[in-house]
C-alpha positions in Angstrom: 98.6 164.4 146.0 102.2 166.1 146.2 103.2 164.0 143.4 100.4 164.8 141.5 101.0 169.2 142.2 104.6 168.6 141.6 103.7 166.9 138.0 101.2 170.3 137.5 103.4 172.5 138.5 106.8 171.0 135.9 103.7 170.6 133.2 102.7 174.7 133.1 105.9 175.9 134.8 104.5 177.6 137.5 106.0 177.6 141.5 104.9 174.4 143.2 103.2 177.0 146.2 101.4 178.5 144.1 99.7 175.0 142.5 99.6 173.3 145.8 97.4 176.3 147.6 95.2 176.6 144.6 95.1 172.5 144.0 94.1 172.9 147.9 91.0 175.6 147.2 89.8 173.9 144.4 89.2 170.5 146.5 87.7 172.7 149.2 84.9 173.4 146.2 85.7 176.9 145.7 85.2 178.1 142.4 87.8 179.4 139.6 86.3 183.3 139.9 86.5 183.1 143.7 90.3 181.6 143.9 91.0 184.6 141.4 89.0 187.1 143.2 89.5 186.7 146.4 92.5 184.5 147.4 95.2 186.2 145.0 97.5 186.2 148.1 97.3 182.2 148.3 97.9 181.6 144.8 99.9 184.3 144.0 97.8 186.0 142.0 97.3 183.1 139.3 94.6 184.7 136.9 91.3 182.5 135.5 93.4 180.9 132.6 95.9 179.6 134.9 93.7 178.7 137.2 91.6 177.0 134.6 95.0 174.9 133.1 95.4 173.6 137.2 91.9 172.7 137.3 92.1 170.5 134.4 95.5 169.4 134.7 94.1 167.9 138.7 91.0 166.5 136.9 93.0 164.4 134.5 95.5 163.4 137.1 92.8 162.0 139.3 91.2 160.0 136.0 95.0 158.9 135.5 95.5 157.4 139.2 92.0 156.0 139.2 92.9 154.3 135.7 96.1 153.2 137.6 94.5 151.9 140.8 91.4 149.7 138.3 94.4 148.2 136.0 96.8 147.6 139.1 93.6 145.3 140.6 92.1 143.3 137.3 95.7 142.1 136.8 96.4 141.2 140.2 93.0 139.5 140.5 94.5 137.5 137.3 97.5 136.9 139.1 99.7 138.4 136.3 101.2 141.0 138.1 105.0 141.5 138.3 107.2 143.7 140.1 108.2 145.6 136.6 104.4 145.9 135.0 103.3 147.6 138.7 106.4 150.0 138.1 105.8 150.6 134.8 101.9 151.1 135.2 102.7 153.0 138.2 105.1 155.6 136.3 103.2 155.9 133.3 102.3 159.9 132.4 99.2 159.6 130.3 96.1 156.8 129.7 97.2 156.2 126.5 100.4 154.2 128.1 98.1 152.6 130.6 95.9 151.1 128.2 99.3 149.8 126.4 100.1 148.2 129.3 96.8 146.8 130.0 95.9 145.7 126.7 97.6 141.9 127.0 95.4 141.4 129.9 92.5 142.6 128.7 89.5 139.8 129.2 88.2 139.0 125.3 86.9 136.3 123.1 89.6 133.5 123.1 91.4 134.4 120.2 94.0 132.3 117.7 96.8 132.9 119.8 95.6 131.8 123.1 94.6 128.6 121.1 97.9 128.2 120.3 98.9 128.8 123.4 97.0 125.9 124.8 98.8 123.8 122.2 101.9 124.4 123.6 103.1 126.6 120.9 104.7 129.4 122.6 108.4 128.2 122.7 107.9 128.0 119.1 107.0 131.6 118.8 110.2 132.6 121.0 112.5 130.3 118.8 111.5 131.7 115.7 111.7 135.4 116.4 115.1 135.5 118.0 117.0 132.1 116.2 119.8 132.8 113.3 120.0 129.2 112.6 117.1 127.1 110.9 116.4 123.8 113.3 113.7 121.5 111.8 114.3 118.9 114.2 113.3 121.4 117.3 110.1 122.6 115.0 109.5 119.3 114.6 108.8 118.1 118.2 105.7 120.9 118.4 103.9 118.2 115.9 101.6 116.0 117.9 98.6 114.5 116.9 96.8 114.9 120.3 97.1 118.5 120.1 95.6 118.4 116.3 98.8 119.6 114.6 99.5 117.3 111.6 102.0 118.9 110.3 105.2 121.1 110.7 103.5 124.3 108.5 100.5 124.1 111.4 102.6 124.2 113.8 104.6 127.0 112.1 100.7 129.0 111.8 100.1 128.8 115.6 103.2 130.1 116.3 102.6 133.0 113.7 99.5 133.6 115.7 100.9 134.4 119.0 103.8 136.0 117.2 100.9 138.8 115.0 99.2 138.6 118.1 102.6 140.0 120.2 103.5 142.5 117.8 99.9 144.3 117.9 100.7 144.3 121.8 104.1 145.6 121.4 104.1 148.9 123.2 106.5 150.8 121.3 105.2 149.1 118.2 101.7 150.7 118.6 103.3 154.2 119.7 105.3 154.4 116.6 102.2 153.6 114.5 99.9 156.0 116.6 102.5 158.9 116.3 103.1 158.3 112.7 99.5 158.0 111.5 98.4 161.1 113.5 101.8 163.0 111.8 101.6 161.7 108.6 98.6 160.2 108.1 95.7 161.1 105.4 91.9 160.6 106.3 89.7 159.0 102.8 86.4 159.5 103.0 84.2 157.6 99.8 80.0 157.9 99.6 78.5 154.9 101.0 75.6 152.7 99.8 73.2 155.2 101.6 71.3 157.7 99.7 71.9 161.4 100.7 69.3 163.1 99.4 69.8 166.8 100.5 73.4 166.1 99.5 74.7 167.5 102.5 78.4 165.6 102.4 78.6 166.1 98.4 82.1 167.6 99.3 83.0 164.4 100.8 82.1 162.2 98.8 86.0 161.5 97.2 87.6 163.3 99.9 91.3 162.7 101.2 93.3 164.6 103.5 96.5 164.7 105.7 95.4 164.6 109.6 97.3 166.8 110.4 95.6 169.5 107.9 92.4 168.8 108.6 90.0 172.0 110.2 88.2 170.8 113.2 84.5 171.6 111.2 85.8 169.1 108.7 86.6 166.2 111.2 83.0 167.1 113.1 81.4 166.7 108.9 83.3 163.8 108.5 82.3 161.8 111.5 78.7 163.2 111.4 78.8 161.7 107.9 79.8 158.2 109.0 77.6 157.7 112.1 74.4 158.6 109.6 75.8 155.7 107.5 76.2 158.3 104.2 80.3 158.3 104.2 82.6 155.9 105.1 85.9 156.6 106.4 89.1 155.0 106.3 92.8 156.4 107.6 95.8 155.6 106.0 99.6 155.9 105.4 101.3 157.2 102.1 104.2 154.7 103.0 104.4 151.2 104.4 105.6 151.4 108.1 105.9 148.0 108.2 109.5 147.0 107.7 110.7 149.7 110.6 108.1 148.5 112.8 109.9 144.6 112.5 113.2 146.4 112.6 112.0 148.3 116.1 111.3 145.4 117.9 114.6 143.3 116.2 112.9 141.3 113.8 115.6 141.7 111.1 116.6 140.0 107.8 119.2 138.2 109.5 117.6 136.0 111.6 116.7 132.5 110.4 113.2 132.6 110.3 112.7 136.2 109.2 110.1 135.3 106.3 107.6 133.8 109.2 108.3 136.9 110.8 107.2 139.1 108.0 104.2 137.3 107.4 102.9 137.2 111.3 103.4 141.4 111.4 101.8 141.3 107.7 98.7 139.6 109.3 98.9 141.4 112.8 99.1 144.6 110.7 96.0 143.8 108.5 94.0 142.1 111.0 94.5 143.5 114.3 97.4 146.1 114.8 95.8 148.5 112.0 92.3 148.3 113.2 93.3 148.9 116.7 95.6 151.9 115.6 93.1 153.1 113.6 90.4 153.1 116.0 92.2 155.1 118.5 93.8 157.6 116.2 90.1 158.7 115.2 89.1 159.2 119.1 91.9 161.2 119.3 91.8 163.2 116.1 87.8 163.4 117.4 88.3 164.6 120.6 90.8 167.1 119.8 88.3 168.2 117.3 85.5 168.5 119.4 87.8 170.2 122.2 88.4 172.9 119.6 84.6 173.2 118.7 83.8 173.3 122.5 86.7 176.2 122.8 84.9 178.4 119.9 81.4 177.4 121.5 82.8 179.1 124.9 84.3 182.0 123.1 80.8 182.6 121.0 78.6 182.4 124.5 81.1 184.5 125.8 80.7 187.2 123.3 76.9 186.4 123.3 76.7 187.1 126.9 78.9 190.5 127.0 76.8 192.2 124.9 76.0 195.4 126.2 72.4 196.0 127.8 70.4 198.9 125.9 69.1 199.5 129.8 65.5 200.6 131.3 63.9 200.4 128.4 59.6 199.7 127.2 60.3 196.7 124.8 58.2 194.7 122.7 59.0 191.3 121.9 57.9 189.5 118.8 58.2 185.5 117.9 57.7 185.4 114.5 55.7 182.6 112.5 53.5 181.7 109.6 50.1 179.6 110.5 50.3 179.7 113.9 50.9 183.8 114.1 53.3 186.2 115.8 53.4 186.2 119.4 53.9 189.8 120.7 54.5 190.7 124.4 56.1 194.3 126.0 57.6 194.1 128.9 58.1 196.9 131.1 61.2 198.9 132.4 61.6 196.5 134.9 61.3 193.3 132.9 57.2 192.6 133.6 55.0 191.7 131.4 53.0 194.3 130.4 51.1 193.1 127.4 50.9 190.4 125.1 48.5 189.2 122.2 48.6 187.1 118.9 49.0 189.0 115.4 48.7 187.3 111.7 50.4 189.6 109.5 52.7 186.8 107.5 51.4 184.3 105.1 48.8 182.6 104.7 46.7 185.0 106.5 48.8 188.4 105.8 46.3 189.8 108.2 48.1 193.6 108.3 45.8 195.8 108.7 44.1 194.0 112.3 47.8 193.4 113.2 49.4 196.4 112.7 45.9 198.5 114.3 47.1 196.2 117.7 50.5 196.6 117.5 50.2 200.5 116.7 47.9 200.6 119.7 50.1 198.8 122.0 53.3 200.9 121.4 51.4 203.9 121.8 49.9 203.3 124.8 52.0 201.8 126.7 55.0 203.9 125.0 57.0 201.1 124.0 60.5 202.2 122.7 62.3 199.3 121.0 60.3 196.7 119.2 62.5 193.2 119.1 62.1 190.9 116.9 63.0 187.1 116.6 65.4 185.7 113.9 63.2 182.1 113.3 60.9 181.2 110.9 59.0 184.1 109.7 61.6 186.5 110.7 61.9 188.0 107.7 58.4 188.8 106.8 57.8 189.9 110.3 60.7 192.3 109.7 58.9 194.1 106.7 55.5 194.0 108.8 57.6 196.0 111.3 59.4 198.6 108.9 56.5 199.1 106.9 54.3 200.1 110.0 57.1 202.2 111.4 57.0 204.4 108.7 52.8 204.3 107.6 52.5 205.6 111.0 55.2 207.7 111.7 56.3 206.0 114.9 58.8 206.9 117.4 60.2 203.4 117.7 63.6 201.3 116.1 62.9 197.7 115.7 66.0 195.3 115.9 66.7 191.3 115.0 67.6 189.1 117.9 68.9 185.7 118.2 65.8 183.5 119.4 67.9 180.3 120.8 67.0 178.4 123.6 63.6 180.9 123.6 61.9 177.5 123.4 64.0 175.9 125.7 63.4 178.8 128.3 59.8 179.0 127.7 58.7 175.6 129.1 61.3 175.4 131.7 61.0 175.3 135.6 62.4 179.2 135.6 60.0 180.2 133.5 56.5 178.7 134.5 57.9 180.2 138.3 58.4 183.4 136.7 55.0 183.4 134.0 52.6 181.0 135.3 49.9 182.3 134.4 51.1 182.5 130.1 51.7 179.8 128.0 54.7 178.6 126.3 54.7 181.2 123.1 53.7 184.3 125.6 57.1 183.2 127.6 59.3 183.0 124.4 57.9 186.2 123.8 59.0 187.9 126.7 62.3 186.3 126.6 63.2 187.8 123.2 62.2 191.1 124.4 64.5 190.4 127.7 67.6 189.5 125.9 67.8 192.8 124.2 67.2 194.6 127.3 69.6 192.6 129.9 71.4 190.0 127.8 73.3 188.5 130.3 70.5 188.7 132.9 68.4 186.7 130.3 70.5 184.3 129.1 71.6 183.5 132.3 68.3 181.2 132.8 68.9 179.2 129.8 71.0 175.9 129.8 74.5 177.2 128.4 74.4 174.0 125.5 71.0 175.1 124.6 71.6 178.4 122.9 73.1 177.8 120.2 76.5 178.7 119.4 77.8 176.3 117.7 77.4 174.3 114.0 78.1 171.2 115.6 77.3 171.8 119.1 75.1 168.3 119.4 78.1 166.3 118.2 80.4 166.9 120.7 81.1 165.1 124.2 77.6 167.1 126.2 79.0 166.8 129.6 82.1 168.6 128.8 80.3 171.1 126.6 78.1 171.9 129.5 81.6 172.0 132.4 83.4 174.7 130.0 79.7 176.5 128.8 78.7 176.9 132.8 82.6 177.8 133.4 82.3 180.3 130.5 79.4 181.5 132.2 80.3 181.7 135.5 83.6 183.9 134.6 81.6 186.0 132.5 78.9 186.9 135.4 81.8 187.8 137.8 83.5 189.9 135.4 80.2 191.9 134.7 78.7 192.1 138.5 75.4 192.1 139.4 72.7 194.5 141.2 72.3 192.7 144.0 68.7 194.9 144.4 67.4 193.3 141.3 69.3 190.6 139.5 67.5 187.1 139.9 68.1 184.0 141.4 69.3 182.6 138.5 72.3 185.2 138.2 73.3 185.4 141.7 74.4 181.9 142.3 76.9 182.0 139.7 78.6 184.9 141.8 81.6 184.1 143.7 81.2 182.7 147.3 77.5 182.2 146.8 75.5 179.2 145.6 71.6 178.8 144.8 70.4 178.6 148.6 72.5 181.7 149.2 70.6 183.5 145.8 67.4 182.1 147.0 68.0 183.1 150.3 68.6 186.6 148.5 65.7 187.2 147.1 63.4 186.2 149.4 64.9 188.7 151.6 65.0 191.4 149.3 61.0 190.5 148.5 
C-alpha cells in the first residue's frame, strides 16, 4: 500500500500525508462528502475533486496489482516465468503493459507458429532475423521428411510464422502502433447489408474521421451503429507504419534475409498485429467516450438535482396520455396525497368539458396553487387543456412542464408501493410529477440515478460505472444542499455523511 500512495501522490502532485490519511479513510468505508466534511484536518483539507481523483486513482491501483498477482501465477503455473518477466510485470504502471507482457503466454487455439515450433523451426526464425550472410546449407538441414517439410521454401514458411507471429507480440512494436493509430489514426464507417429504415445513421453512412477529432456523441452513434449490424466500422492509418515498425525492432535492409522479413511483418500486420491493434484502440477510443458521456450525465443530474424547490406549496400533478387518459393527483403541503382521479381531455376522446368540470373542482376546493404537468406523450395537448381552462375560468393557478423520467420507474418500485400502497402504478407517477416540482432533490432522490434520464446515450455506456459516479453525483449533491432532519425521508438521509440506511431508518422511525 505505501507504494501504491507514493504512486498517487507523484501522479496528482499532492503531499504523500495528505494521500496516505485520506487512502487510510477511504478503506475504513468512509465516504468522499464525510472525508471532506469532517476530517479536513487529516487530509489537509483536500476538497471532493481531489478526493474523488484519490479514490479512483486507489481503485485502479488495486485492479493493476490484482492484474499483477493473476498474470504473475498463470505463467508460473506454465513454468515460463523468469527473473526479468516477474520484474518487468512487477514494475509495469498501467494494464495495457501487463497484458503486453502476458499476451505470449496467453492459452489459445494452437496457432501456425506453435506448429512450427513443434517442427523444430525456431532456430530458423532466429537465423533469419539477425544473419547478414545468406547460408543455404544451414536452411537446408531444417528439411526433414518426418517433420513433413519437403522443401527448403516450407521450411522458410514456418519460420515466417513464428517470425509474424513474434512481431505481433513485440511490446514496443504494438505500443508504437497503439500510440500512432489513436494520434493519427481516421475511423471509416460504410452502411452495411442491413436495412435502416428510420435512417437513423444516414450521416454515417460514408463517414471518415481522424480519432483524435472525433466528439464523444459521435463515437457513442458510431458503435451503436455497428452492434445493431447497420454500419460497419473499420480504423486505419493515412501512412504505412510498417517499414519503421521492422526498423524498431532491427529488421533492416541490410541483413541477409530481409525480404522474408518483410513478408512475415506484412502477414503479422494483416492477419494478426492490425486486428489486435485495432481491437484495442476501439475499447479505448470507447471507453474514453463513454467516460466523457458518463461525466456530462453527472453534471446534467447534478444540475437536475439543484434545482431550487418552489416550497410548501398545494400541487397538482398530471401524467399526460392519449387512450388511456390523464392521471391527475394534488398533493398537499406536505407531500400527501390529497386527491387523484382520471380525465380524458386529449384525443380520441377530447372529453373537455367532464375533465376540466373535475379538474376546476379539485383546484378550487382543495386550493391547489401550481398545476404540473408531465413532458411525455400527450404533453402537449394536455398543456393547451390546462391554459385554456386557466383562462375560461379565471383561475388563480400557473401550470408548468416537468421532466417525467424515471416517474415510471419510481411508480412501481419498492419506495413507492411502501409509500402509496393503496394507489396503483399511474396514481404514483402522478404524485411523483407533482413532488419533483415541489422538492426536486427530495424526489429524485428515490429514483435509481441511471434511470432518469440525462443522457442521449445513457444505455450504451459501462452501467456499473454510470451508476458509482450517478450515486457519487448524488451523494455530493445531498450534502451540499442539507436536509430537514424533521421531515426528509429515508431515502435522503442515508446519503448524508456519517449515516447509512439503518441509521435513516432508524431516523424515522424515531421521529414517527
Amino acid at each position: 500500500m505505501n507504494e501504491i500512495v507514493t504512486d498517487i501522490a507523484n501522479s496528482l502532485a499532492l503531499p504523500r500525508w495528505k494521500v496516505e490519511n485520506a487512502v487510510e479513510l477511504l478503506e475504513e468505508g468512509k465516504t468522499i462528502p464525510f472525508i471532506a466534511r469532517y476530517r479536513k484536518e487529516k487530509t489537509g483539507e483536500l476538497n471532493e475533486i481531489q478526493l474523488r481523483e484519490i479514490s479512483d486513482a486507489l481503485e485502479y491501483a488495486k485492479k493493476l496489482r490484482s492484474r499483477k498477482e493473476e498474470v504473475l501465477r498463470i505463467i508460473e503455473e506454465k513454468g515460463k516465468l523468469t527473473d526479468e518477466l516477474e520484474a518487468a510485470i512487477s514494475n509495469a504502471k498501467n494494464l495495457q503493459l501487463v497484458e503486453d507482457l502476458y499476451l505470449p503466454f496467453k492459452s489459445k487455439k494452437k496457432t501456425r507458429a506453435d506448429k512450427a515450433r513443434e517442427k523444430g523451426l525456431q532456430p530458423l526464425a532466429d537465423f533469419l532475423k539477425t544473419s547478414r550472410i545468406k547460408d543455404e546449407t544451414f536452411v537446408l538441414t531444417f528439411v526433414d521428411a518426418e517433420k513433413e517439410i519437403f522443401q527448403i521454401e516450407e521450411a522458410l514458411e514456418g519460420a515466417r510464422d513464428i517470425l509474424a507471429e513474434e512481431f505481433s507480440q513485440e511490446i514496443s512494436v504494438r505500443e508504437r502502433l497503439r500510440n500512432q493509430l489513436k494520434a493519427k489514426g481516421a475511423i471509416k464507417s460504410s452502411n452495411s447489408d442491413k436495412q435502416d429504415e428510420r435512417e437513423v445513421y444516414r450521416d454515417y453512412y460514408d463517414f471518415s474521421q481522424p480519432i483524435s477529432r472525433l466528439a464523444a456523441h459521435q463515437i457513442m452513434a458510431l458503435f451503436r451503429g455497428e452492434r445493431e449490424e447497420i454500419l460497419s466500422l473499420k480504423l486505419e492509418l493515412p501512412f504505412d507504419i510498417l517499414p519503421s515498425l521492422r526498423d524498431s525492432i532491427g529488421w533492416k535492409d541490410y541483413l541477409a534475409y530481409y525480404e522474408e522479413l518483410v513478408e512475415a511483418s506484412s502477414d503479422s500486420y494483416s492477419r494478426l498485429l492490425m486486428p489486435s491493434i485495432e481491437r484495442e484502440v476501439r475499447n479505448i477510443i470507447r471507453e474514453e467516450a463513454e467516460g466523457r458521456a458518463i461525466h456530462v450525465f453527472a453534471r446534467n443530474l447534478r444540475d437536475l438535482f439543484l434545482q431550487p424547490p418552489l416550497g410548501e406549496k398545494v400541487v397538482m400533478g398530471i401524467d399526460p396520455g392519449y387512450r388511456t387518459g390523464c392521471k391527475v393527483a394534488v398533493i398537499g403541503k406536505d407531500g400527501s396525497l390529497l386527491y387523484h382521479d382520471v380525465i380524458f381531455p386529449t384525443p380520441p376522446q377530447s372529453d373537455y368539458i367532464n375533465s376540466s368540470m373535475k379538474v376546476v373542482q379539485a383546484i378550487n376546493t382543495l386550493e391547489v396553487e401550481l398545476i404540473s404537468i408531465g413532458n411525455g406523450t400527450g404533453s402537449r395537448e394536455t398543456e393547451v387543456f390546462v391554459s385554456r381552462l386557466i383562462k375560461e375560468h379565471k383561475l388563480p393557478v400557473k401550470y408548468m412542464i416537468v421532466t417525467e423520467s424515471g416517474a415510471s420507474v419510481y411508480s412501481a418500485s419498492k419506495v413507492a408501493i411502501e409509500e402509496f400502497p393503496n394507489e396503483d402504478v399511474t396514481t404514483r407517477g402522478a404524485i411523483s410529477i407533482a413532488r419533483r416540482v415541489q422538492d426536486p432533490l427530495a424526489e429524485y432522490v428515490k429514483i435509481p440515478p441511471e434511470a432518469i434520464g440525462v443522457g442521449m446515450y445513457q444505455h450504451d455506456v459501462n452501467q456499473s460505472e454510470l451508476k458509482k459516479t450517478l450515486d457519487r453525483e448524488v451523494e455530493s449533491v445531498v450534502n451540499l444542499v442539507g436536509v430537514n432532519l424533521n421531515t426528509a425521508s429515508e431515502h435522503l438521509l442515508k446519503y448524508i455523511s456519517g449515516l447509512n440506511s439503518r441509521a435513516a431508518l432508524n431516523i424515522v422511525k424515531h421521529r414517527a
